[in-house]
C-alpha positions in Angstrom: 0.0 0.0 0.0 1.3 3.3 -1.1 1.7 5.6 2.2 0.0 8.9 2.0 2.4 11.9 2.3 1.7 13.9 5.4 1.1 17.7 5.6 4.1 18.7 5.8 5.6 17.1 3.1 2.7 17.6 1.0 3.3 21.7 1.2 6.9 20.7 0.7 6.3 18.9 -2.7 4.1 21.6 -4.0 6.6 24.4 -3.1 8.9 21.9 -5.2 6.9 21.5 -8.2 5.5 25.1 -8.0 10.2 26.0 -9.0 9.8 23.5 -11.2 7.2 24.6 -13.2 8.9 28.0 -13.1 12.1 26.6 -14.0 10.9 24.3 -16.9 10.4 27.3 -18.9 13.7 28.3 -18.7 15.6 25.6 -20.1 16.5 22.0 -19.8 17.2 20.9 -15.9 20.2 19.5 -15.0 20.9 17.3 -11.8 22.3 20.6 -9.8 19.0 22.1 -10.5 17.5 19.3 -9.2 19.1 19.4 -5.7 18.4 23.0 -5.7 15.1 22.8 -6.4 14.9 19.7 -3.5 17.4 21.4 -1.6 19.7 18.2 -1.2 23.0 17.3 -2.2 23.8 16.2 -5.9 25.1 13.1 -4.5 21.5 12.7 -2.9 19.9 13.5 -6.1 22.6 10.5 -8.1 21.6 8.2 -5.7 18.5 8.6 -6.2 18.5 8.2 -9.7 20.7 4.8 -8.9 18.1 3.3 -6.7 20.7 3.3 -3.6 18.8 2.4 -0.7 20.4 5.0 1.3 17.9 7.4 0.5 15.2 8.2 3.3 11.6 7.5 1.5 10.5 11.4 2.0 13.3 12.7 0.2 13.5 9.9 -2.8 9.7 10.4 -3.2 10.2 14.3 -3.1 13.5 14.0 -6.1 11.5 11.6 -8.1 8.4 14.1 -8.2 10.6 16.7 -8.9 12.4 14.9 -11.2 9.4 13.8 -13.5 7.5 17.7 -13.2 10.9 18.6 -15.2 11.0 15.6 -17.7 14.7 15.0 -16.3 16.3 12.2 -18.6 19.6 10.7 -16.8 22.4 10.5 -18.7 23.9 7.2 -19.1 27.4 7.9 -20.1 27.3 10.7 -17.1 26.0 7.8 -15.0 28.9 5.5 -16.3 31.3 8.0 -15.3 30.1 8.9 -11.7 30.0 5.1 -11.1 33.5 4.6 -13.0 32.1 1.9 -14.9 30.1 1.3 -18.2 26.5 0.7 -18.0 27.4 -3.2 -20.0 26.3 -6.5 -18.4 28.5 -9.0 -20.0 27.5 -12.8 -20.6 30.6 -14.9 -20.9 30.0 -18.0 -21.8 31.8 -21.7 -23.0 28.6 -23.2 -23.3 28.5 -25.1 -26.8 24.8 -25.2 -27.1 23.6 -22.0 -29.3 19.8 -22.3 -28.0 21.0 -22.6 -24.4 23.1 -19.2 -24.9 19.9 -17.9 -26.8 17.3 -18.9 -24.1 19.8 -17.2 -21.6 20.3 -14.2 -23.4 16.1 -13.5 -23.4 16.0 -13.7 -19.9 18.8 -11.6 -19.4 17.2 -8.7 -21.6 13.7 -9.6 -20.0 15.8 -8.6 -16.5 17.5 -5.5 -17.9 13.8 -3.9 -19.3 13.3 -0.9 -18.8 16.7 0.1 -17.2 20.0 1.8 -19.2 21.8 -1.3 -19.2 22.8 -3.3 -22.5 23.8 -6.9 -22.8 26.9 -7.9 -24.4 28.4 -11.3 -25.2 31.6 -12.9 -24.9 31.8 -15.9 -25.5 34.8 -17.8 -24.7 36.9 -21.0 -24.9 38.5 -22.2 -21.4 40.5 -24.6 -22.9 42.4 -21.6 -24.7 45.7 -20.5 -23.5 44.6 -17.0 -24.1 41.2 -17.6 -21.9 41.9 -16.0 -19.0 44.4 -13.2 -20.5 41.5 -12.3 -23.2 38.7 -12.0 -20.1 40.9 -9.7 -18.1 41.3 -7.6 -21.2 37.6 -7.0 -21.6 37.2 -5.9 -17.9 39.4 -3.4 -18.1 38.6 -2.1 -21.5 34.6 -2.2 -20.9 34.5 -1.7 -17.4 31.3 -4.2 -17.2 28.4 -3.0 -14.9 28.7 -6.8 -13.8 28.8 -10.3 -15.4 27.0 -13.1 -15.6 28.5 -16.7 -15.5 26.5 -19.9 -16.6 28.5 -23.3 -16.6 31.0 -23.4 -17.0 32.2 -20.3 -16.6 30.4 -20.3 -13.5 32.9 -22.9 -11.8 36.1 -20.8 -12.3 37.3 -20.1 -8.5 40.1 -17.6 -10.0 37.6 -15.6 -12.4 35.2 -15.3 -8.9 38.5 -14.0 -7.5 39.5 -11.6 -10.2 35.9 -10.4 -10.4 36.4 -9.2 -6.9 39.9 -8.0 -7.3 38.4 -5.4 -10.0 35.3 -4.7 -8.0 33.3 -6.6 -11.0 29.8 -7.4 -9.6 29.3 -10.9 -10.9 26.2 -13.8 -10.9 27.1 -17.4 -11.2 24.9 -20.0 -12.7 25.6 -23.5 -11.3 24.0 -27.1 -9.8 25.6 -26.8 -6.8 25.8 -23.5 -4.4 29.8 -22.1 -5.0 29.0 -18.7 -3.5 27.0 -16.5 -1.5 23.3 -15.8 -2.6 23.7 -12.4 -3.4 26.2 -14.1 -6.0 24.4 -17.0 -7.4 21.7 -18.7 -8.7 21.5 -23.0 -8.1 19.9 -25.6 -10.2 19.3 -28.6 -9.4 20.5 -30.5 -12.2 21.2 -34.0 -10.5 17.7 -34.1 -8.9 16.8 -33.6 -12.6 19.0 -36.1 -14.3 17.4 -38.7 -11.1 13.6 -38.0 -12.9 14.5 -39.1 -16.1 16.0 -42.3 -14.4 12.8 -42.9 -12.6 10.9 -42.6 -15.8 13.1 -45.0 -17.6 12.6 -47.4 -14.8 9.0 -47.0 -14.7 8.5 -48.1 -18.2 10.5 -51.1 -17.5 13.8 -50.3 -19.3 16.8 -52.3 -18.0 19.5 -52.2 -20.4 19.8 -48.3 -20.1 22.9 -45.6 -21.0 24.0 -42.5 -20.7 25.4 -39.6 -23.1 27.3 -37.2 -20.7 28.8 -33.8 -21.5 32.3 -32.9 -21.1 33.8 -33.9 -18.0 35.2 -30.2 -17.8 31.5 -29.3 -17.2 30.4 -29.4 -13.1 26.9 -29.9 -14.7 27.8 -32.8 -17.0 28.7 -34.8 -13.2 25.9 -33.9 -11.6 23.7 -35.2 -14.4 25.2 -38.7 -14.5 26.0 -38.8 -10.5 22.1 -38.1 -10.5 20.9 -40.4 -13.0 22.9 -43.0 -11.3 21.2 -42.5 -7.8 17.9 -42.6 -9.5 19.0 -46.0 -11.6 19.8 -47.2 -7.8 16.7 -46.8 -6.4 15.1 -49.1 -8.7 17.7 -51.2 -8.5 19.5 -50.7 -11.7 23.1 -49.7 -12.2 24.8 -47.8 -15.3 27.3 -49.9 -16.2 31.1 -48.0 -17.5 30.3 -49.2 -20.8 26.8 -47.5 -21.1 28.5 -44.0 -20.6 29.4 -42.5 -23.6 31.5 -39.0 -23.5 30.2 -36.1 -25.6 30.7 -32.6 -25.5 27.1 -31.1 -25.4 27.0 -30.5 -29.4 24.8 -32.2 -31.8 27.7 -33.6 -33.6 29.3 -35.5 -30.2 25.9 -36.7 -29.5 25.4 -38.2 -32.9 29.0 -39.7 -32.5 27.9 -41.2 -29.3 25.0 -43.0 -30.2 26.5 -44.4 -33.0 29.1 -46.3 -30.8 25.9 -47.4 -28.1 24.0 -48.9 -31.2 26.9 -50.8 -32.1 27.4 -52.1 -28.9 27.9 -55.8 -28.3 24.5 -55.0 -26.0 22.9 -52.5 -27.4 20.9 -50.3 -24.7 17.0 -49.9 -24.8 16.9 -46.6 -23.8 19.1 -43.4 -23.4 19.5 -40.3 -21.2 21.6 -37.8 -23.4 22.8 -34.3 -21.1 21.1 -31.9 -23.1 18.9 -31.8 -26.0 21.5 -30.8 -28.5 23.1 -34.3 -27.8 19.8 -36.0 -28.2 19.2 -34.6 -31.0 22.1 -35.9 -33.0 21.4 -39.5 -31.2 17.8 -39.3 -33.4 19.8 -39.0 -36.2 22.4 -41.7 -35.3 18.8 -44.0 -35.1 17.4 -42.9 -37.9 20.4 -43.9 -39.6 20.6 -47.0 -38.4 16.9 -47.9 -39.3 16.4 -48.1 -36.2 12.6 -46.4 -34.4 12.3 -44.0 -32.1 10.7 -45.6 -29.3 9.6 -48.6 -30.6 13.8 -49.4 -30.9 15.1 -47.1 -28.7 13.7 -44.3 -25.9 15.8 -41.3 -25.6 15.3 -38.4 -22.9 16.8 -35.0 -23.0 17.9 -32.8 -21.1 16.7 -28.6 -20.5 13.8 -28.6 -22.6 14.9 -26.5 -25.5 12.4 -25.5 -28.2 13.7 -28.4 -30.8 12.7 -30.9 -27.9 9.1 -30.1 -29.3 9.2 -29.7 -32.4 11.4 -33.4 -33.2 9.9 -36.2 -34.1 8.6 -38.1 -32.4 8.6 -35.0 -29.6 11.4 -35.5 -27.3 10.8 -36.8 -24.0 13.4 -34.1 -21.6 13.8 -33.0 -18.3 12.9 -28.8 -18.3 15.3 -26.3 -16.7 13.6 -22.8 -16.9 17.0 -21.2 -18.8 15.2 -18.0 -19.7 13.9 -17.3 -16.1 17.3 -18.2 -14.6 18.9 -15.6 -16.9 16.0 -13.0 -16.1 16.4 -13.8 -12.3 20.3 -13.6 -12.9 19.6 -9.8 -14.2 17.8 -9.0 -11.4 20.3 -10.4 -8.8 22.8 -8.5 -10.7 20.7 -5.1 -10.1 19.8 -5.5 -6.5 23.8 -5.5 -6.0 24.3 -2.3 -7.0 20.9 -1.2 -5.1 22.9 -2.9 -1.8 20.3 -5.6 -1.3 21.7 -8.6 0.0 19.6 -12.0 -0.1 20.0 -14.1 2.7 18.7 -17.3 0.9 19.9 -19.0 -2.8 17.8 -18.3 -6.0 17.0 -21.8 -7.2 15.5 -23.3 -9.9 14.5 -27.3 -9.9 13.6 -29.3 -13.1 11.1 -31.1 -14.1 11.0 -34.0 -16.4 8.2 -33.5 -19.3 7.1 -36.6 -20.9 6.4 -36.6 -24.8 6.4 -39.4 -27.6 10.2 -40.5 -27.6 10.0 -42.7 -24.6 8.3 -46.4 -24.5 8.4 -49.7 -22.9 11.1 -51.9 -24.6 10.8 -53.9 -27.6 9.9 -57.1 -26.5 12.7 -59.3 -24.9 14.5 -56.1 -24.5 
């Protein structure tokens, strides 16, 4: 409920807005006019226009009034300046899937509506020599706002550190907690991984494997560590030659399956780490004139928008990426307001059944 200004501060604002008026025929208002008119400091008057919570609610409520009687636009390379840094979030990313980078880049923008700040990618390649030389490059040359991380980025201890070092406000993306909740947003990508093995239990698969992504990837363990405790509780195991490497591409996951259907047992059924990866195991059946899931079931992983629109639709375990990049935007933002969240931002999948997964053939 919006609190009703008292008497006081009722004359107060309309001795404001009467200079206002007054002035606004003058000429275009600058922020010293501003604390004139409110009669508070231009650093009041900046952090109000910031959002700093070290404003009393009187006065913020008396600048902003004051501030929209004179059609005051902020300027956002003035802003930058008084802040010493640009007014650029940056996603870095070493993610190889190009709709899991997409997805997060609309949440990201969904987060930053309506404000001055602008999204820039960088993608990058950890395994590069250059990596971390290139990064520290762009921070000092942009002087980001802040950054956002998703795996794997997101498990790099010495960028975290650097980040900090530069006085880089930063949001991590990652299945397990690394760093304080004002820093991070969870998933839960292992209780995730154990639905899909519960699903493929439930229709009675034994004979079962497992496409994982790189081991460089955090996520790619907690996947297959939670797959396996889901197998376990129905008393199945995933044996070492039911785990195929990949490296979260179509390509990988194509390779992968090929090797699995031309196993001396070939499986009945097959979780793949992400959708791109299941996607080129369709392909890898298909080729092998093999049916999809009369042959073989196949679930995914995050629920992309090809999970859909494959056929038959893929079968795939849903992690919101566009609302974890909007809520990462909006973590990043209530840093610089000085909010500090006393409990993790977390997201938990879902497994959503479609057409790809089936009882095996008979005397599978």
């Amino acid at each position: 409920m919006t609190e009703v200004p008292d008497s006081e501060e009722q004359i107060e604002i309309a001795d404001a807005l009467r200079e206002a008026a007054a002035f606004r025929l003058t000429g275009r208002a600058t922020i010293n006019d501003i604390a004139r008119i409110a009669k508070v400091s231009k650093k009041t008057v900046s952090r109000v226009i910031n959002e700093s919570p070290l404003v009393k609610p009187r006065t913020r409520h008396l600048v902003k009034t004051i501030i929209a009687e004179l059609g005051f636009t902020p300027d956002p390379q003035a802003r930058a300046l008084a802040l010493r840094r640009s007014f650029l979030v940056g996603l870095v990313y070493d993610n190889p899937s190009p709709q899991y980078v997409v997805n997060m880049q609309r949440g990201i923008l969904d987060g930053l509506e309506d404000t001055d700040f602008q999204l820039v990618l960088r993608p990058v390649n950890r395994a590069d020599a250059n990596y971390w030389e290139r990064l520290r490059q762009f921070i000092l040359h942009h002087k980001p706002f802040g950054l956002i991380l998703p795996p794997s980025v997101s498990e790099d201890e010495d960028l975290a550190n650097m980040l900090r070092e530069h006085g880089v406000d930063y949001v991590r993306i990652a299945s397990v907690e690394l760093d304080t909740p004002a820093r991070m947003i969870r998933t839960h990508d292992a209780e995730g991984a154990a639905q899909a093995a519960r699903h493929l239990c439930s229709l009675g698969h034994v004979d079962i494997a497992h496409i994982q992504g790189p081991e460089t990837f955090r996520s790619a363990h907690e996947r297959r560590s939670g797959f396996v405790r889901g197998l376990a509780e129905a008393g199945r195991k995933l044996p070492a030659h039911m785990i195929v490497e990949a490296g979260y591409t179509f390509d990988s996951g194509l390779q992968a399956m090929d090797r699995l259907i031309h196993a001396k047992r070939r499986p009945t059924a097959v979780f793949a780490g992400n959708d791109e990866m299941a996607t080129g195991a369709y392909v890898a059946v298909r080729k092998a004139g093999l049916r999809i899931p009369e042959d073989i079931s196949i679930v995914g992983f995050d629920d992309t928008p090809i999970a859909g629109r494959l056929w038959p639709a893929l079968t795939t375990v849903r992690l919101p990426i566009r609302e974890m990049g909007g809520a990462a935007a909006r973590l990043l933002l209530d840093q610089a307001r000085g909010l500090e969240p006393t409990e993790f931002i977390s997201f938990s999948p879902e497994i959503v059944v479609r057409e790809s997964t089936a009882p095996p053939p008979a005397g599978g």
